[in-house]
C-alpha atoms as one frame of an Amber mdcrd trajectory, in Angstrom:
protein
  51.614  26.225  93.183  51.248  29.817  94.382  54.381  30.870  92.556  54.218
  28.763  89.218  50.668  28.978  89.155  48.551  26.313  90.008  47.721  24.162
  86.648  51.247  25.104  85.326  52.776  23.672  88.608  50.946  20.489  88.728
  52.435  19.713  85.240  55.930  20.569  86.749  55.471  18.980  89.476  55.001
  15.751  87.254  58.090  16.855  85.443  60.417  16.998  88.000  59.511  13.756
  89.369  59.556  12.250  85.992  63.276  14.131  86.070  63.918  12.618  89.422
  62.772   8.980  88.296  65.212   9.119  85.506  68.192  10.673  86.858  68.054
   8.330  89.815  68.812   4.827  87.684  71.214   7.208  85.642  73.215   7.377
  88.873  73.206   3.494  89.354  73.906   3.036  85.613  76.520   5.245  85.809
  77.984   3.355  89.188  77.681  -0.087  86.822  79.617   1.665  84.066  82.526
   3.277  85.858  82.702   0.103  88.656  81.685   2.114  91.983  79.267   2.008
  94.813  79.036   5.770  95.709  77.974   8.870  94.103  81.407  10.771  95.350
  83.421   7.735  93.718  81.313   8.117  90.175  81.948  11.676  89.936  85.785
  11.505  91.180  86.188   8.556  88.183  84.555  10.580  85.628  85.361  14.237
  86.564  88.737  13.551  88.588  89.222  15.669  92.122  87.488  18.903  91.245
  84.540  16.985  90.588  84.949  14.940  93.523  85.526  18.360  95.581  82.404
  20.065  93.942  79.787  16.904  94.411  80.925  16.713  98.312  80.544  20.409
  98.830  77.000  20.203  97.484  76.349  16.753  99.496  77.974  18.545 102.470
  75.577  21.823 102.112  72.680  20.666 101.364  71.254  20.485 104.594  73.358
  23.979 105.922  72.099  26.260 103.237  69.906  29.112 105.042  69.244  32.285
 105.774  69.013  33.361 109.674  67.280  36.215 110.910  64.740  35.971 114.281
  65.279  33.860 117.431  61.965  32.320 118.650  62.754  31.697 122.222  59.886
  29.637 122.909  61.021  26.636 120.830  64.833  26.501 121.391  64.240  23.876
 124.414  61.877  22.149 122.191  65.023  21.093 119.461  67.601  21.237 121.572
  65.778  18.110 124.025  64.494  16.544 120.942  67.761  16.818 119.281  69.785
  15.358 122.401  67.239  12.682 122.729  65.874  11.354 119.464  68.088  12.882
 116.566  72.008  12.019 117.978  70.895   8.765 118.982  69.343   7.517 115.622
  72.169   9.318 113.641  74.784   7.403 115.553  73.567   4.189 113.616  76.128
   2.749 111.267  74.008   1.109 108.982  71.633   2.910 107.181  69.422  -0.121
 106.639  68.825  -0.490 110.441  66.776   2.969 109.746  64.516   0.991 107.682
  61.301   0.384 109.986  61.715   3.776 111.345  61.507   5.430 108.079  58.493
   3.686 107.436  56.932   5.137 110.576  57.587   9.298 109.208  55.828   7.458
 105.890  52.773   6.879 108.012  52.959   9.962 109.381  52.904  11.558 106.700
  49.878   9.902 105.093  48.061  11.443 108.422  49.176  15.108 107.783  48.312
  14.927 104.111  44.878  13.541 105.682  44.239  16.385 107.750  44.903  18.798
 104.900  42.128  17.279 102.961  40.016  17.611 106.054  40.792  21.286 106.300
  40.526  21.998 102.415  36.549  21.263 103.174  36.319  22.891 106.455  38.291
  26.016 106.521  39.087  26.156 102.792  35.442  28.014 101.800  36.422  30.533
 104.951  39.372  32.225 103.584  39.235  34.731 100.404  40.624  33.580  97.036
  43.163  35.997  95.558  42.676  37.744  92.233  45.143  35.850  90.140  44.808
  32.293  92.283  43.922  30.093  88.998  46.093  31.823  86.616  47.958  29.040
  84.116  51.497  30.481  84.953  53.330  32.889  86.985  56.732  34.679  85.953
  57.895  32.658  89.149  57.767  29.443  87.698  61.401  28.406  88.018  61.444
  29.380  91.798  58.919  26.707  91.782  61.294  24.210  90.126  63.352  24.539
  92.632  61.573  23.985  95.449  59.804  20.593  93.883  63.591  19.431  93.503
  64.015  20.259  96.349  61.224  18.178  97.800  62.326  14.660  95.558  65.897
  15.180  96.164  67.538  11.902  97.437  70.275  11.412  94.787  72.602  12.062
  97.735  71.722   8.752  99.685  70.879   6.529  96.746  74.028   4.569  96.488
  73.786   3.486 100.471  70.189   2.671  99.833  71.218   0.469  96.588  73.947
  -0.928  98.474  71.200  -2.176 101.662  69.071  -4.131  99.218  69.785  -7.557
  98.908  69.510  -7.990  94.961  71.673  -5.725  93.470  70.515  -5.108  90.272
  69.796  -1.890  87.864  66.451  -3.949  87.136  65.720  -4.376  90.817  66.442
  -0.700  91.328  64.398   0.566  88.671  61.311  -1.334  90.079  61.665   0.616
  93.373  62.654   3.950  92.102  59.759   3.573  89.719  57.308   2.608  92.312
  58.864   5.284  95.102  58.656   8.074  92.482  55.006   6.921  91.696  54.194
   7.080  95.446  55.906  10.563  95.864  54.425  12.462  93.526  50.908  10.953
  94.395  51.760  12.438  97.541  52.770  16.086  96.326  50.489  16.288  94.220
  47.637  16.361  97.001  49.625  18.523  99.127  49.984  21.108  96.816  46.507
  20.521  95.607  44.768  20.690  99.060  47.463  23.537 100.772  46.758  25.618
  97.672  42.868  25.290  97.043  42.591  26.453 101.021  44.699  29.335 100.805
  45.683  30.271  97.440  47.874  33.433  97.010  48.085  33.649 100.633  49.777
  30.237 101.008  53.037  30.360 102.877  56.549  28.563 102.226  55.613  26.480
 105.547  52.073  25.114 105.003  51.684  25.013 108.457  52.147  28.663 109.192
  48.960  29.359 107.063  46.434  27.711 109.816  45.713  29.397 113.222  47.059
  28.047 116.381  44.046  27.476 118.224  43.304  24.594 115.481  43.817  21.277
 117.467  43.690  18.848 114.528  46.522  20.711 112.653  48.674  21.107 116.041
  48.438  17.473 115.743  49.480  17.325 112.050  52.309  19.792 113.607  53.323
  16.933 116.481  53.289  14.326 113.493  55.522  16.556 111.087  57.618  17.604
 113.574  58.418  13.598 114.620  59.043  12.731 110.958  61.497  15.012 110.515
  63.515  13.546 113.568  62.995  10.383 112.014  64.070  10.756 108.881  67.422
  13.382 109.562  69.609  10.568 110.657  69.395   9.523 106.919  70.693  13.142
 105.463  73.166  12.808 108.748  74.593   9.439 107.091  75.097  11.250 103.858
  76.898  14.404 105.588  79.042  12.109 107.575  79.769   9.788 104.212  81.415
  13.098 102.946  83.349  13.947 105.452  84.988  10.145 106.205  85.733  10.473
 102.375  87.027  13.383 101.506  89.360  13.742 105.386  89.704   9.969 106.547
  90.060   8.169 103.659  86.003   6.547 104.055  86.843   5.157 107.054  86.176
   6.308 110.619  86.719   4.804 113.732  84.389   4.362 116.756  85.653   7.786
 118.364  85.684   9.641 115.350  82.455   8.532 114.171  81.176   9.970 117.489
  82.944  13.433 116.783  81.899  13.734 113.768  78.219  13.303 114.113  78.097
  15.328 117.523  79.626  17.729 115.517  76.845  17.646 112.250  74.240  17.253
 114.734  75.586  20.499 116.908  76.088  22.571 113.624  72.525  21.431 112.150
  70.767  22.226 115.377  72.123  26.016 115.717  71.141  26.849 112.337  67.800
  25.726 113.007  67.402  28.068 116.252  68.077  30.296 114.004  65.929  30.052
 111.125  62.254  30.664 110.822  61.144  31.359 107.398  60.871  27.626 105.834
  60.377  28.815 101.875  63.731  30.579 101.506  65.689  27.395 102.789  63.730
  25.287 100.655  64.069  27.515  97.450  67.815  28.062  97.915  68.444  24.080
  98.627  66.756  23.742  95.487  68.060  25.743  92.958  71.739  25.638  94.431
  72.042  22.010  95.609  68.951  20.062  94.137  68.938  21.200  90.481  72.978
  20.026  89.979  72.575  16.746  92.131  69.266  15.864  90.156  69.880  17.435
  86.859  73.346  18.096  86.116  75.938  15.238  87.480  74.191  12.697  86.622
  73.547  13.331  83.076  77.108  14.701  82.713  78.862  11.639  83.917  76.321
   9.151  82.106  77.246  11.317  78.882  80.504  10.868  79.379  80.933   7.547
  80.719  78.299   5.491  78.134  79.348   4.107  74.765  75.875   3.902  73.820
  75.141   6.275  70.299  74.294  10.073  70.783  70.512   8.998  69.089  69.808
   6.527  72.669  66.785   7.945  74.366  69.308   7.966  77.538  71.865  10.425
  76.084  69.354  12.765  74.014  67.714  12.979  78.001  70.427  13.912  79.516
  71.507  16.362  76.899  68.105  18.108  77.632  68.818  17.714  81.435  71.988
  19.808  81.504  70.964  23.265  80.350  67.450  23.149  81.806  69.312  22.427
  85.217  71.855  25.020  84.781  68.952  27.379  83.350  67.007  26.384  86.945
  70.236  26.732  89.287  71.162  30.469  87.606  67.886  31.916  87.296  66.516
  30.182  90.206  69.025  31.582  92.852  69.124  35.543  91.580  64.992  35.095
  91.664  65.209  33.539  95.319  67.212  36.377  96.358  65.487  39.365  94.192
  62.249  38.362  94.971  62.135  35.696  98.077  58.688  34.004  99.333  56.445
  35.415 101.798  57.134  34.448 105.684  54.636  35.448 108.500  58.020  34.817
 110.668  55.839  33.384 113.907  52.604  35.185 113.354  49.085  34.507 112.726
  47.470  35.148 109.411  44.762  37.955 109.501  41.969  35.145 108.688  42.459
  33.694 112.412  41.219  36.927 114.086  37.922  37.639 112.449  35.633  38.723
 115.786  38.409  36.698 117.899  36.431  33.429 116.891  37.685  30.263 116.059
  37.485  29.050 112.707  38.923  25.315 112.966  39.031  24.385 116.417  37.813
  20.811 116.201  36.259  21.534 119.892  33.656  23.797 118.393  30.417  22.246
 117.096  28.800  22.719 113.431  26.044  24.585 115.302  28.568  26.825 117.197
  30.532  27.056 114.069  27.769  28.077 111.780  26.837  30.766 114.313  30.243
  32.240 114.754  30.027  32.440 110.833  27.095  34.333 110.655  28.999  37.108
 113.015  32.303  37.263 110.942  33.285  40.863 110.090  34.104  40.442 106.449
  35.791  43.896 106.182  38.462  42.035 108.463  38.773  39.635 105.195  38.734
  42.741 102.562
């Protein structure tokens, strides 16, 4: 929102899960045309190897791409125990379908988070200064935007192991869910964006999370909660790195040991980068625009164009016609904007809201009394 502007990016935000909807039964179409069960064996039928070779490197980078520059020391021991105890343990599952209930736990989650952003939109949103251009139509970095919303309904990667878990496999049937999912999703995003951005506007940061002070105990909580989903829900982008790999080196096969080794390995690799990282926006923007826009918009209208009979008037081809330069367009311009002009990070610290007087703001402990005289103290040159 803060970098398409906010009315333009709720209409692309319906776009580009409209997009997503669409290019997501492509890919299962596409499977029913050609005769396979995987996105790397669609692409390798239609395309040949290079394809093949290009879809696995995106599938492979797409959760490596980043761009490393602080070490925050007081969280290292924080990922790496969570990482040895939850993450390699639920990523060593075979099945993806076993992951099933425990997806639906980060789901719940994450209806709690978006709940205490709605809480905080009333409470601290009428506390922090609205920039000069915050309800603009559109911004000149609308496309950055694009990215990142791919980014954010990306799953193209893992739909053919999802397809191939359900028990009636049907385009029908699949459409139903994706419909439904897509539905959900963007019901979702839609009141993230809506409540991050009406609380903090321009100053809104790639991680929503950086934006509120750390002496706020509901949103340490919403932290906690965001911080388990993500644990919960890695093993499924872990099945998807893994996939590659067993593909494209072991013939799709791996045994007992190697399927160990190999997701030790992914697990190890993921884990460094993110000691590493710290600025949330760029690693969403570049995932986006370099790995999102061609998984979403590109391969799968390319190899439905090329692998459907159907005339060049069907609704289906005259889509994906569209798709293919406005994802090029969005992976192009996208990644020279990302690196020309990259989002704002605070990189650890506080915004300059949280220290007005040195009084808290948020902190759920305080009461509305306490609050409302703490308010009536505030030095609003700190705000200025």
């Amino acid at each position: 929102m803060k970098q398409a502007g906010f009315p333009l990016g709720i209409l692309l935000l319906f776009w580009v899960s409209y997009i997503t909807d669409f290019s997501l039964v492509l890919l299962i179409k596409g499977g029913a045309l050609s005769g396979t069960d995987t996105y790397q064996s669609l692409v390798n039928k239609t395309f040949g190897f290079p394809g093949y070779l290009l879809l696995s490197v995106l599938q492979f980078l797409y959760p490596f791409i980043v761009d490393p520059e602080n070490l925050f020391i007081g969280r290292h021991f924080i990922i790496v125990l969570s990482t040895i105890v939850f993450t390699l343990p639920l990523s060593l599952y075979r099945d993806i379908a076993k992951l099933g209930k425990i997806s639906l736990i980060s789901t719940v989650l994450t209806t709690v988070i978006l709940g205490i952003a709605m809480a905080r939109v009333i409470s601290l949103g009428p506390h922090i200064p609205k920039t000069e251009d915050a309800w603009v139509f559109a911004k000149p970095n609308a496309i950055q935007a694009v990215g990142v919303m791919s980014f954010a309904f990306i799953c193209h990667h893992n739909c053919f192991l999802v397809y191939g878990s359900l028990e009636e496999r049907t385009v029908a049937k699949w459409s139903r869910i994706i419909h439904v999912s897509t539905l959900v999703s963007v019901f979702i995003s839609v009141l993230f964006a809506t409540c991050g951005y009406l609380t903090f506007t321009g100053f809104t940061q790639g991680d929503l999370f950086e934006n509120y002070c750390r002496n706020d105990d509901l949103v340490t909580f919403g932290r906690f909660c965001y911080g388990v989903t993500v644990i919960l829900t890695y093993p499924i982008e872990c099945f998807v790195t893994r996939e590659v790999i067993a593909n494209v080196f072991f013939g799709g096969n791996l045994s007992s040991v190697f399927h160990v080794i190999v997701t030790v390995v992914i697990i190890t690799i993921a884990t460094l980068v993110s000691l590493l990282i710290d600025c949330l926006g760029i690693v969403l923007e570049l995932n986006g625009v370099l790995c999102a826009a061609p998984l979403i918009f590109i391969i799968p209208s390319a190899c439905y164009l090329k692998l459907s009979e159907e005339p060049r008037t069907h609704a289906d081809k005259i889509m994906s016609c569209v798709m293919l330069p406005i994802g090029a367009t969005v992976m192009v311009v996208g990644f020279i904007m990302a690196v020309t002009n990259p989002q704002d990070c605070t990189h650890g610290q506080e915004m300059f809201y949280c220290f007005p007087d040195n009084f808290s703001l948020t902190n759920i402990s305080v009461s509305p009394f306490q609050l409302t005289t703490q308010l009536s103290h505030l030095n609003i040159s700190t705000f200025q």
